[in-house]
N, C-alpha and C positions, 0 to 999 in steps of 0.2 A: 122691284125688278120688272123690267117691261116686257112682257109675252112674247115669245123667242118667234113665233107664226106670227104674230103682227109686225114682227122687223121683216121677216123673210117675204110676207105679201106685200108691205113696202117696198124693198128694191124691188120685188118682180114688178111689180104696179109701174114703177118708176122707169127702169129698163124699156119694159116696153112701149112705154108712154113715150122715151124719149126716139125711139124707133118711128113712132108711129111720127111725130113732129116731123123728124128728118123726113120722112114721106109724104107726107101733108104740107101743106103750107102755103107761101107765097103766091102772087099772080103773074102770071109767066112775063109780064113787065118787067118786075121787082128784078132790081140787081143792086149788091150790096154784098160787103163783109163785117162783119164782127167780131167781140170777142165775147165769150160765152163762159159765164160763171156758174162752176156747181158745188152745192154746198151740202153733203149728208152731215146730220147732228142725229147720233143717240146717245143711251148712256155709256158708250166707247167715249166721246167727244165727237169734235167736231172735224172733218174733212174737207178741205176746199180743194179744187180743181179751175184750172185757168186756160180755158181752151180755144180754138177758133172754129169758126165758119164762113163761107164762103157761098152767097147763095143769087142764084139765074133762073130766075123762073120758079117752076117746081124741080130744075137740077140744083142740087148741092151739097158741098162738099165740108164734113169736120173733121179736125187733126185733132187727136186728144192723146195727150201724154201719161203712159202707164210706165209702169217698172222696166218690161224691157225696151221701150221705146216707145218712140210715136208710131200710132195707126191713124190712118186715114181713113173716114169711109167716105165714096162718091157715090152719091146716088142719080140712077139716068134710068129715069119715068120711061123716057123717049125709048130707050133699047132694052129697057124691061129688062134693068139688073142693076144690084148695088152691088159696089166690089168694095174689097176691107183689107186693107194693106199694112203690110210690117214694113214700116220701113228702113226696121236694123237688119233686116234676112233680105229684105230686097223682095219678098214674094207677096202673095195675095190671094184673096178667096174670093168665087164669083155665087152673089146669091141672086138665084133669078127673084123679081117684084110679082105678084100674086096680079098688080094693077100696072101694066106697061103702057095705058093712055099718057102722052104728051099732052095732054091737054090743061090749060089752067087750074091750080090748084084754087080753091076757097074756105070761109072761113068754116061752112060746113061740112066740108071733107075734116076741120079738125075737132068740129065739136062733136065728130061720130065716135070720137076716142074717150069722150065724157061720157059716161051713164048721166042721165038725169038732167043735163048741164041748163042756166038757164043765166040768163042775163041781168045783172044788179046792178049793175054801173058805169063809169067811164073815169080813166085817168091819163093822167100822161107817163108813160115812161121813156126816158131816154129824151127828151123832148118830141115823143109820138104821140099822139093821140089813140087813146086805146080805151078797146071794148073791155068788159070786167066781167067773166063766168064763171059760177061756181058749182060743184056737184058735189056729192055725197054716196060714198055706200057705208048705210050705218051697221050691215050686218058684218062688214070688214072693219068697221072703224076708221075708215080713209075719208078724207077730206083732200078737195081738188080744189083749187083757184086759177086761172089762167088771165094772162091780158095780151088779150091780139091787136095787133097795130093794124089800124082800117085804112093807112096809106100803104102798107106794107103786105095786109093779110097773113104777116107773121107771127107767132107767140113771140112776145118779147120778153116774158115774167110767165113762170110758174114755178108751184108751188103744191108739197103734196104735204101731208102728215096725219099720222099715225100714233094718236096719245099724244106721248111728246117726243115722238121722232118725226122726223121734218126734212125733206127734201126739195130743195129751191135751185131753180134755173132762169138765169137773167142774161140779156143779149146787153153788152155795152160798147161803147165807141162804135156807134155800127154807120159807116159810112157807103154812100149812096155811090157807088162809079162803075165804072167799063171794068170787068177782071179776065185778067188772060183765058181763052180758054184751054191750056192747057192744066189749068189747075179742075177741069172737070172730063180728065182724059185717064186712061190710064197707060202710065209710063213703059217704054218699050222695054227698059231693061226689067219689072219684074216679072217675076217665074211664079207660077203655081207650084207650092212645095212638094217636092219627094215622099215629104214625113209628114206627121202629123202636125200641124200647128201647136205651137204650146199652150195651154190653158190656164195661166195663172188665178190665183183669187186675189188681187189686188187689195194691199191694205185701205181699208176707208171707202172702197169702193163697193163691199161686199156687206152683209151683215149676217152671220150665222146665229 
């Protein structure tokens, strides 16, 4: 049986790491969408997740599909807030950014989210060209891989694990275009809620 604290500093590890990505990233060049695959395996099994992104610069936007719906989170460097949307209630939450510089992101704003991290190789993913990093914290037991795309300055692939739990994030179909920008606005009709937001523990998405 796999140590109930090494699953739990997995997701958190993971969680935040994918926070920090959405923040990090790109070179304010970079415009493009993808689709964005996640994979948690413990000894539950396995969970896949099918999601998108949409990314301009250092703004950008992912839709990710939970139980009661899609949320959306936009993030905008530029006005120093991500906002996080329901989009079955119509409303949303505004979280101000700690870093509100507009300014281009790089590949070391994301290697600041690595302990340790150091450079071993190159690959292609996607047909991109990409750097290959890896870090470690032995006294957690985590193990980090990433591969940043040096036309993109995006993560295109990472990968965390934990013994044998194992969390993987990969960018696919990611094409290069003009994208509206209302997909990096927030929409007139939603409302900041009355009530509380609901806080589910999403099956496959959590591990207690």
């Amino acid at each position: 049986m796999i140590n109930l604290n090494i699953r739990k500093i997995l997701l958190r590890y993971a969680t935040t790491g994918f926070i920090a990505l959405l923040i990090a990233g790109a070179v304010y060049s970079a415009e493009f969408s993808a689709d964005v695959k996640h994979s948690i395996t413990s000894d539950r099994g396995t969970f896949n997740t099918n999601d998108k992104l949409y990314v301009r610069g250092n703004i950008k936007r992912q839709e990710i599909e939970i139980p009661y719906g899609k949320q959306i989170i936009i993030v905008r460097p530029d006005k120093g807030l991500m906002w996080v949307l329901t989009q079955k209630t119509k409303t949303y939450i505004e979280i101000p950014l700690a870093d509100n510089s507009d300014k281009p992101k790089s590949i070391e704003s994301i290697l600041k989210q690595m302990p340790n991290a150091k450079k071993v190789g190159s690959a292609k993913i996607e047909n991109y060209q990409c750097d290959e990093y890896q870090s470690a914290e032995p006294k957690l037991e985590i193990k980090e891989k990433v591969f940043i795309s040096t036309k993109l300055q995006e993560v295109l692939k990472r990968e965390l694990t934990a013994k044998n739990n194992k969390m993987t994030y990969q960018l696919t179909n990611i094409k290069e275009e003009k994208l509206p920008d209302e997909l990096f606005e927030l929409p007139k009709d939603y409302k900041i809620p009355t009530t509380p937001m609901p806080n589910p523990k999403p099956e496959g998405r959590t591990i207690d």
